[in-house]
ROTIGU-61481 format. One record per residue (C-alpha): residue number from 1; residue in one letter; x, y, z. Coordinates in nm, 3 decimals. Example, Ala and Ser with C-alpha at 12.3 -4.5 7.8 and 13.67 -1.06 7.14 Angstrom:
BEGIN
   seq   type         u         v         w
     1      A     1.230    -0.450     0.780
     2      S     1.367    -0.106     0.714
This chain:
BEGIN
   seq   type         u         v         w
     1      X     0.000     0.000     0.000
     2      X     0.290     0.227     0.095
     3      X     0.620     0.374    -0.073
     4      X     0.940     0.425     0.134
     5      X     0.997     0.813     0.273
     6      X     1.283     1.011     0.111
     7      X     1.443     1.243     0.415
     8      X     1.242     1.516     0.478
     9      X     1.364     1.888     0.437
    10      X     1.081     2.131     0.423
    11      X     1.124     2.535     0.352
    12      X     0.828     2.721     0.544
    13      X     0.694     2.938     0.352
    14      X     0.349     3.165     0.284
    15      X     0.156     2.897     0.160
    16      X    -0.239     2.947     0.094
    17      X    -0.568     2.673     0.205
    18      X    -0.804     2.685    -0.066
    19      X    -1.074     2.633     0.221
    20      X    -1.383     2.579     0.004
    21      X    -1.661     2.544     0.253
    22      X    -1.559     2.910     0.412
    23      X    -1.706     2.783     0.720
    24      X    -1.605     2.920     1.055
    25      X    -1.388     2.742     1.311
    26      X    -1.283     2.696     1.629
    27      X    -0.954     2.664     1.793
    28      X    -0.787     2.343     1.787
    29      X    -1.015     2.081     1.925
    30      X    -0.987     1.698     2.009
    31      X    -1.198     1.417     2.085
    32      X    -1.007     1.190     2.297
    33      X    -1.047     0.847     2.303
    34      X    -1.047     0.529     2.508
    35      X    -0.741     0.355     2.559
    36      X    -0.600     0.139     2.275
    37      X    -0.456     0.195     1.917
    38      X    -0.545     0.556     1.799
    39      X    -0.542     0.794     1.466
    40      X    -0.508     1.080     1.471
    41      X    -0.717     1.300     1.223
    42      X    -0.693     1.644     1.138
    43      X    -0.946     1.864     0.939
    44      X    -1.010     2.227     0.778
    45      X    -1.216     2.440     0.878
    46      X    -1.487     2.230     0.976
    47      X    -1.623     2.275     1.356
    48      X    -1.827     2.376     1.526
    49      X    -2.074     2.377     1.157
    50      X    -2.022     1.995     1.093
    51      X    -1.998     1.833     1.441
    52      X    -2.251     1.615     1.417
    53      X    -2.164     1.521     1.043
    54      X    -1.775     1.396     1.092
    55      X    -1.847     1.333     1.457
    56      X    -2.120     1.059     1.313
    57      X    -1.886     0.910     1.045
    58      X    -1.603     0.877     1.275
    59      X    -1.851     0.730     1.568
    60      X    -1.913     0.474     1.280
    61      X    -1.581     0.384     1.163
    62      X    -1.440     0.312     1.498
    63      X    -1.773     0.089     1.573
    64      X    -1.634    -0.126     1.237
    65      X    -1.266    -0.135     1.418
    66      X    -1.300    -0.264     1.765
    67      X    -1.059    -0.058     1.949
    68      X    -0.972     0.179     1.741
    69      X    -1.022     0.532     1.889
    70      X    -1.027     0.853     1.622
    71      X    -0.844     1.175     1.748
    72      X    -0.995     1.457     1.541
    73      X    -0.831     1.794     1.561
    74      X    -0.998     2.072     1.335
    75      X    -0.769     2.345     1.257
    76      X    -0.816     2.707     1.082
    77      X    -0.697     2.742     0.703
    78      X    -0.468     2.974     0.841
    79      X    -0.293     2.761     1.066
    80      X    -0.299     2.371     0.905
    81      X    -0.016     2.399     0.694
    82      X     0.223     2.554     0.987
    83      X     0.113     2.332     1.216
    84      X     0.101     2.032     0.982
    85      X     0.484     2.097     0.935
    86      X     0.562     2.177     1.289
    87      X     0.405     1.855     1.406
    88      X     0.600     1.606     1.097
    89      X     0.895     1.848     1.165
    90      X     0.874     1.728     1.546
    91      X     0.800     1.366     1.481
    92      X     0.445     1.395     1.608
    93      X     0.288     1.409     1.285
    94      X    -0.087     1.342     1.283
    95      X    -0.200     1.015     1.090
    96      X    -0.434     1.148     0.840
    97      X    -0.479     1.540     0.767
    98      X    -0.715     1.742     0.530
    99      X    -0.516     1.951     0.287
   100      X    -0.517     2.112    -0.057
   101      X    -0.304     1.931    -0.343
   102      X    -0.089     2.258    -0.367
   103      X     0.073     2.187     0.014
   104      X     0.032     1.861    -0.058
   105      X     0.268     1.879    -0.341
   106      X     0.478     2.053    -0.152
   107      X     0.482     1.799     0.142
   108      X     0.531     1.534    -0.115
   109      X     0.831     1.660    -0.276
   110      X     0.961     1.763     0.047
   111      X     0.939     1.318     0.123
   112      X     0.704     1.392     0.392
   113      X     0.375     1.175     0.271
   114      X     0.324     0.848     0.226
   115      X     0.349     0.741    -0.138
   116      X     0.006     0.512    -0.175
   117      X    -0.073     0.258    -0.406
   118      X    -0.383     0.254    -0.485
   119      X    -0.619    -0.056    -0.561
   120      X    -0.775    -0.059    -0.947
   121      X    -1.078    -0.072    -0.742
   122      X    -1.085     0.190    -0.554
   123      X    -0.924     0.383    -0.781
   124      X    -1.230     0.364    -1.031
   125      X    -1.474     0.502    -0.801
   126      X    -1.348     0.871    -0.817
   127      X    -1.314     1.114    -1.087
   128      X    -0.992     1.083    -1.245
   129      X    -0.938     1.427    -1.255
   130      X    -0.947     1.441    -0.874
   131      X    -0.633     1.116    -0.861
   132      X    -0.442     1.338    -1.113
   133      X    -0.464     1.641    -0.857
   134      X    -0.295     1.420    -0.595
   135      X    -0.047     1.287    -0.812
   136      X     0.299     1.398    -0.782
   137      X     0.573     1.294    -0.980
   138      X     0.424     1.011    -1.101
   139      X     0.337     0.905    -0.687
   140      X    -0.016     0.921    -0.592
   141      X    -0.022     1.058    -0.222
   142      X    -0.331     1.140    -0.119
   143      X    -0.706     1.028    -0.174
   144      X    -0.959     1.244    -0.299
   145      X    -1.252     1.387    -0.077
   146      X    -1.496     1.703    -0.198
   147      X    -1.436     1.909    -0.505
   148      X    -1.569     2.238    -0.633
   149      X    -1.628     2.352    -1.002
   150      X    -1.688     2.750    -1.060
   151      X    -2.024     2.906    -1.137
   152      X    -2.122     3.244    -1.169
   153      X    -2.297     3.453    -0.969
   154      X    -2.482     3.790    -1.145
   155      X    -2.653     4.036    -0.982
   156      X    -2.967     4.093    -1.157
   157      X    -3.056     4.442    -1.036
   158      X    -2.721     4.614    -1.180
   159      X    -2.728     4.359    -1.496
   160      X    -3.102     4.483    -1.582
   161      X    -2.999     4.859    -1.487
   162      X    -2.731     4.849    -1.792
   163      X    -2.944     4.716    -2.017
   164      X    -2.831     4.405    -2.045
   165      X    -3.075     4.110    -2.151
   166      X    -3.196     3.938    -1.816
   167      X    -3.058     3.557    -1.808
   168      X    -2.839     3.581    -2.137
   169      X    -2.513     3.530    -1.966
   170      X    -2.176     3.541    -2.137
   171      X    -2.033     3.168    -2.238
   172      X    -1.732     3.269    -2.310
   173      X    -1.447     3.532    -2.241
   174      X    -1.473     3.726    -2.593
   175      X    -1.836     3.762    -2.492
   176      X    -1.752     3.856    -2.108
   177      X    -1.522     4.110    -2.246
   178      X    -1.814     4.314    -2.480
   179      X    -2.014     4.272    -2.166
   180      X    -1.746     4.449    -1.951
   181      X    -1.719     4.713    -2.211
   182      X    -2.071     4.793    -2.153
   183      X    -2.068     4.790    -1.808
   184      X    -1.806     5.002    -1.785
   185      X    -1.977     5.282    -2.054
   186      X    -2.312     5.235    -1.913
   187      X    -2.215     5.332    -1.538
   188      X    -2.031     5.562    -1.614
   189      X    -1.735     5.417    -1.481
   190      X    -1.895     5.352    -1.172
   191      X    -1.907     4.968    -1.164
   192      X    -1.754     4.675    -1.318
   193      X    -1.836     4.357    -1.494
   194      X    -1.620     4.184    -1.232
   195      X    -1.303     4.206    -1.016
   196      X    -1.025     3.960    -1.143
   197      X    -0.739     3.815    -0.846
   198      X    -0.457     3.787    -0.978
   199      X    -0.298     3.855    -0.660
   200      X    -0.424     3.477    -0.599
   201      X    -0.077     3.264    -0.705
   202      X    -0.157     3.066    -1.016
   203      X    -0.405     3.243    -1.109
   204      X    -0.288     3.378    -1.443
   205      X    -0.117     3.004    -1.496
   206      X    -0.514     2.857    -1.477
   207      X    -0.623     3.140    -1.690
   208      X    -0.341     2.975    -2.001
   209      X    -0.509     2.645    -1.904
   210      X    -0.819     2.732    -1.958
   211      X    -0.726     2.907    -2.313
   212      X    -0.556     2.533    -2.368
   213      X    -0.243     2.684    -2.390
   214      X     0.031     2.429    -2.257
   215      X     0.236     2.489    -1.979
   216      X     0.470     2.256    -2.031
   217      X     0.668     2.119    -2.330
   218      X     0.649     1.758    -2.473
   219      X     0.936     1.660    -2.248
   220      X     0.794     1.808    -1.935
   221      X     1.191     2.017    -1.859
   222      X     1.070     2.354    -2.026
   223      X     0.777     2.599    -2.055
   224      X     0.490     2.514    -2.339
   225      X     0.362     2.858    -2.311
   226      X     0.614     3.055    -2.530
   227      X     0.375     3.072    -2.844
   228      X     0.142     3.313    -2.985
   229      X    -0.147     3.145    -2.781
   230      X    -0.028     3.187    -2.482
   231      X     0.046     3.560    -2.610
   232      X    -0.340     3.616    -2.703
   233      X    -0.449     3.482    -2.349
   234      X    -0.191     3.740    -2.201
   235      X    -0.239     4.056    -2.422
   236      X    -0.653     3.969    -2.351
   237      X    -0.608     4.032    -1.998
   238      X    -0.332     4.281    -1.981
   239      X    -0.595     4.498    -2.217
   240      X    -0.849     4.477    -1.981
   241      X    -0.663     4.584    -1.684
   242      X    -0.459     4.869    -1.825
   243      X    -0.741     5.002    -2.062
   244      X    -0.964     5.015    -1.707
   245      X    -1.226     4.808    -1.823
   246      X    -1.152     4.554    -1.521
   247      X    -1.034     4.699    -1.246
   248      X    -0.670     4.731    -1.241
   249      X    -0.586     4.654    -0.873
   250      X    -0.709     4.280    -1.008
   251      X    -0.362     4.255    -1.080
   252      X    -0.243     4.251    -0.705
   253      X    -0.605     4.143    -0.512
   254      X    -0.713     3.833    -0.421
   255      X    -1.032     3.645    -0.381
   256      X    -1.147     3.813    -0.085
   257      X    -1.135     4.144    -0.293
   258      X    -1.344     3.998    -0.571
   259      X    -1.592     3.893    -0.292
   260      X    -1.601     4.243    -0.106
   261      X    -1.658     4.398    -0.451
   262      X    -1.942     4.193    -0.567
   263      X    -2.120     4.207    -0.197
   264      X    -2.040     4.601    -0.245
   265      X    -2.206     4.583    -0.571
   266      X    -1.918     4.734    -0.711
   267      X    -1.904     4.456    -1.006
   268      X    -2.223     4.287    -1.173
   269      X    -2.075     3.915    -1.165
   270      X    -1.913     3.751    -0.943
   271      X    -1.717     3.369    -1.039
   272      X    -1.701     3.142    -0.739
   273      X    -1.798     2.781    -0.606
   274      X    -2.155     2.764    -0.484
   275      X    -2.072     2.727    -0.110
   276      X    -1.960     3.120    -0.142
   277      X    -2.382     3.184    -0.160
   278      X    -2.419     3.163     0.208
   279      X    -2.118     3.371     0.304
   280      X    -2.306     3.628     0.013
   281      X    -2.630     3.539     0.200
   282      X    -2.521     3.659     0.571
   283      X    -2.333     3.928     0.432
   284      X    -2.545     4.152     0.202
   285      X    -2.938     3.969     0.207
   286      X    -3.018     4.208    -0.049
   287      X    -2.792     4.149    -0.314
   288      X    -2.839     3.762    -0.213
   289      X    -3.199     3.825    -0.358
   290      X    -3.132     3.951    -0.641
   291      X    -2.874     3.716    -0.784
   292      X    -2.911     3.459    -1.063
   293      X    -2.710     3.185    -1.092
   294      X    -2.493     3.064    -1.457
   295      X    -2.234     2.873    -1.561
   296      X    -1.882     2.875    -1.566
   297      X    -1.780     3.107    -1.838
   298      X    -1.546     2.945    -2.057
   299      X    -1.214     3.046    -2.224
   300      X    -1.090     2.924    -2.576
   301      X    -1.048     2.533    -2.462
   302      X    -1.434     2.504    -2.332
   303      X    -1.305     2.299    -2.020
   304      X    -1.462     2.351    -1.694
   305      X    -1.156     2.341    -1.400
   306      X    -1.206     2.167    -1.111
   307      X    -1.039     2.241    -0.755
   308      X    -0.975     1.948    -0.497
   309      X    -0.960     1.896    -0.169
   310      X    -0.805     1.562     0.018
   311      X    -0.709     1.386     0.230
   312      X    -0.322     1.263     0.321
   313      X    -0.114     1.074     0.528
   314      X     0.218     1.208     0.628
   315      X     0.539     0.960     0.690
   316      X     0.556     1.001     1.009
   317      X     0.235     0.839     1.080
   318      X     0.226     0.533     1.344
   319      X    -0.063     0.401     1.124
   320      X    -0.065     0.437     0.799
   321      X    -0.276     0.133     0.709
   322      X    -0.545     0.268     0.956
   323      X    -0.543     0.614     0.812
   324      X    -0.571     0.530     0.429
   325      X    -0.912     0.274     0.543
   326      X    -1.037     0.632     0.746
   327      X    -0.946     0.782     0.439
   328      X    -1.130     0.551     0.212
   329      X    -1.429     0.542     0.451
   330      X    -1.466     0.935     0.463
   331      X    -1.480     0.972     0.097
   332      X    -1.645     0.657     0.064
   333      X    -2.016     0.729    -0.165
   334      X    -2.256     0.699     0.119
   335      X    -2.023     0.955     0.343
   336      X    -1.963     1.187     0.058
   337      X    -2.372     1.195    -0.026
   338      X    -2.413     1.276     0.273
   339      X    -2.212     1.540     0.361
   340      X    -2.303     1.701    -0.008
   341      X    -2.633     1.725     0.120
   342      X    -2.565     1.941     0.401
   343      X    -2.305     2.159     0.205
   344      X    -2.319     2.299    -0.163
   345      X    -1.973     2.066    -0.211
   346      X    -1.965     1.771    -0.515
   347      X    -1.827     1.474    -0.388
   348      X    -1.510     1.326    -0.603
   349      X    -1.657     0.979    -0.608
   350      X    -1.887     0.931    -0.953
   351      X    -2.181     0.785    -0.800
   352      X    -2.213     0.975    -0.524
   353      X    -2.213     1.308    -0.755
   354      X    -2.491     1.132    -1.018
   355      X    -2.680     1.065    -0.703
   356      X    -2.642     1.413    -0.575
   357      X    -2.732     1.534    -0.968
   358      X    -3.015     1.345    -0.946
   359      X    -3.130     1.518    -0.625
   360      X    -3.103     1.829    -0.776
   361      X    -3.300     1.787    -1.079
   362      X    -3.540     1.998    -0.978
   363      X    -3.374     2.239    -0.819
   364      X    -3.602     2.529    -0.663
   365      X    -3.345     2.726    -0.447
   366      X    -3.059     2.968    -0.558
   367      X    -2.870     2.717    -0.366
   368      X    -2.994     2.415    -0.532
   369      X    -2.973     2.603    -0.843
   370      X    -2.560     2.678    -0.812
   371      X    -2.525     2.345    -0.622
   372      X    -2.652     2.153    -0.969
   373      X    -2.515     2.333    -1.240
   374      X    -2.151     2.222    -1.042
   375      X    -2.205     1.922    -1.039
   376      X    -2.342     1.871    -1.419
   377      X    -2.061     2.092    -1.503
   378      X    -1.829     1.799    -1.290
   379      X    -1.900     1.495    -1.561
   380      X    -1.640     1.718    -1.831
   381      X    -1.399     1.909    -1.572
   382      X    -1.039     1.856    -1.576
   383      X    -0.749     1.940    -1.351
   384      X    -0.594     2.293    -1.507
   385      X    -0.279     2.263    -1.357
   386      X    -0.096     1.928    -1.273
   387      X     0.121     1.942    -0.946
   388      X     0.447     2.076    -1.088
   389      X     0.758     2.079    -0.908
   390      X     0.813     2.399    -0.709
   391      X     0.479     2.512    -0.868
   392      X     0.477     2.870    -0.624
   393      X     0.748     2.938    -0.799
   394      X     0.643     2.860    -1.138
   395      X     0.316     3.020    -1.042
   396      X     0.478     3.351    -0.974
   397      X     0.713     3.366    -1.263
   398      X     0.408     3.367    -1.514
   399      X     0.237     3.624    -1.274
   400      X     0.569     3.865    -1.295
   401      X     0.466     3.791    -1.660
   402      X     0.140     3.953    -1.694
   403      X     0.247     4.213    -1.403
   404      X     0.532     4.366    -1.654
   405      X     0.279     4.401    -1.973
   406      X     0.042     4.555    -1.740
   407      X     0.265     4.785    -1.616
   408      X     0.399     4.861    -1.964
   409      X     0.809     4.704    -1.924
   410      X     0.780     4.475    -2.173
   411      X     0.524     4.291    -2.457
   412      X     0.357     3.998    -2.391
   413      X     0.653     3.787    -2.665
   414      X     0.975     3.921    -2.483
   415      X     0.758     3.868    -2.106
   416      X     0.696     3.521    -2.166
   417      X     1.023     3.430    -2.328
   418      X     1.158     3.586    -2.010
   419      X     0.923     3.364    -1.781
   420      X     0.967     3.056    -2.011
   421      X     1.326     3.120    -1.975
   422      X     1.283     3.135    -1.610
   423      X     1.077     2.794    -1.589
   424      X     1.346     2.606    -1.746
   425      X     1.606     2.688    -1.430
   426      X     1.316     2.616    -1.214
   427      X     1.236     2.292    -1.373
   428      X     1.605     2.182    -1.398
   429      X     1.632     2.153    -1.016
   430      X     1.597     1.885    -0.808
């Protein structure tokens, strides 16, 4: 089941949880156990909302293992991946933790997770896209548990008020971009279509994928992106930031931004993962009213992305075969169902998300709404971006790309020769 640890050298640094549920938390917690053999799981973001949900599956899995006591410890997004180092660093590394396949890349290369081999059969029962995400160097090392795919969020009221035709929503980016144009005229200059992050690392790399623009060459040891495709995909969004169309502090802000903005209704559209709808919902009731719900809107390639969360267990744990059959049974269908019916996520295993689109098929809430058009947009997403070796700084070479166009240093050819350039001393490192 397992692969032998490499030594483990790990460089701390500002690493971000794509926490997808954005529920609150509270401070590390435990549920201690009897006396006995004992794993030790750790989780994201997840108390005090789901208590009763993984308090109930883990009740259940240690009634199936005689005992067998579950630690859980639920940690902030903020603080997992410090403390997840900390504790391997220390030699009291938790059995089974809840990451997000960038750390856990970074764990991986680092020889700090188990390596797993996983059974054909198994193996078949999740989306393929969600094994690739937790693939490194050819080693799988973690197990798949809920995914996301974006939709779009519009605010009717401000769409209507600039004339725009109620429910036709852009497909595409050539369309979004006419649409911003409008927006833009129409207000005069008071609002947006919507607020990019670029500030987010990787962001600009998904933004190639999702033009199908390669990021790596044939031989995977050099950049695929120097090309006139990956140009167009860079001059598009350069355009819109430095002509003002989008707003141009996109090209520093993050998520959060793009959320503020959109609950501010400072921009008309807002692209997230349905769970965002109650944060939107608490925050500004109004707006939440007023929005409809679309698809995600699609660059030159069509696909749909998909983000992943997952589950992992670290070398250092003291039971490794115990943590990957916790693993198994968290993400197992009925668990997954479950918990996707309690939570706008879509669960990586296939049957459990067919279920969960059958469910939905007549969706009545905005909720419902968001919730199913994720998970029918789930049967033809892909992974953008495969887990690269040192991807953050990959990530931020191609952002330094679009940052010097935008700021008017160089064209988009000589920027991404430079980054290109760039990738191949990256990539020729151990």
């Amino acid at each position: 089941m397992f692969g032998g640890a490499r030594s483990k050298r790990f460089v701390v640094g500002s690493l971000c949880a794509m926490g997808l549920l954005g529920a609150s938390c509270a401070p590390e917690t435990r549920l201690e156990g009897r006396n006995g053999r004992s794993v030790e799981f750790w989780t994201m973001q997840l108390r005090p909302s789901f208590d009763d949900y993984i308090g109930g599956v883990l009740r259940e899995w240690e009634r199936q293992h005689p005992g067998v006591t579950v630690r859980w410890v639920d940690l902030p997004a903020s603080e997992i991946e410090s403390k997840t180092l900390t504790a391997i660093a220390s030699g009291q590394s938790p059995d089974l933790v809840n990451l997000n396949p960038m750390f856990a890349n970074k764990l991986a290369t680092a020889g700090a997770l188990k390596k797993l081999v996983i059974p054909p059969a198994d193996r078949q029962l999740y989306y393929e896209a969600a094994w690739q995400a937790n693939t490194v160097r050819g080693a799988v090392v973690g197990v798949p548990w809920y995914l996301s795919t974006t939709v779009t969020f519009y605010n009717r009221e401000l769409w209507r008020r600039f004339d725009l035709p109620d429910g036709k929503w852009p497909t595409n980016y050539a369309e979004l971009a006419q649409v911003a144009t409008q927006i833009r005229e129409r207000s005069g200059k008071t609002a947006y279509a919507f607020m990019p992050h670029f500030g987010d690392r990787g962001k600009f790399m998904e933004e190639l994928a999702l033009d199908g623009v390669p990021l790596l060459g044939t031989d995977q040891s050099r950049a695929g992106f120097d090309n006139q495709k990956a140009q167009r995909t860079l001059r598009f969004w350069s355009d819109l930031l430095t002509s003002g169309t989008l707003p141009r502090e996109g090209l520093t802000q993050g998520h959060r931004e793009a959320i503020d903005r959109f609950q501010g209704s400072q921009t008309v559209l807002f692209p997230a993962g349905p769970q965002f709808l109650k944060m939107i919902k608490q925050n500004a009731p109004g707006l939440y009213a007023n929005i409809a719900v679309g698809p995600q809107i699609a660059g030159e390639s069509g696909d749909v992305g998909v983000a992943v969360m997952n589950v992992v267990i670290p070398t250092g744990s003291k039971e490794p075969e115990l943590a990957y059959d916790l693993a198994r049974f968290v993400t197992n269908d009925a668990n997954q169902l479950a918990f996707a019916r309690l939570v706008p996520i879509l669960p990586s295993t296939i049957r459990a998300a067919r279920q969960m689109a059958t469910d939905l098929a007549n969706a009545q809430t905005l909720e419902q709404q968001a919730h199913r058009i994720g998970l029918e947009q789930l049967e033809r997403a892909r992974l953008l971006v495969q887990p690269l070796p040192h991807q953050s700084e990959l990530a931020k070479s191609l952002d330094d790309a679009l940052a010097r166009v935008v700021l008017g240093i160089q064209e988009p050819s000589t920027s991404l020769k430079q980054a290109a350039d760039e990738w191949q001393q990256i990539l020729a490192r151990p």
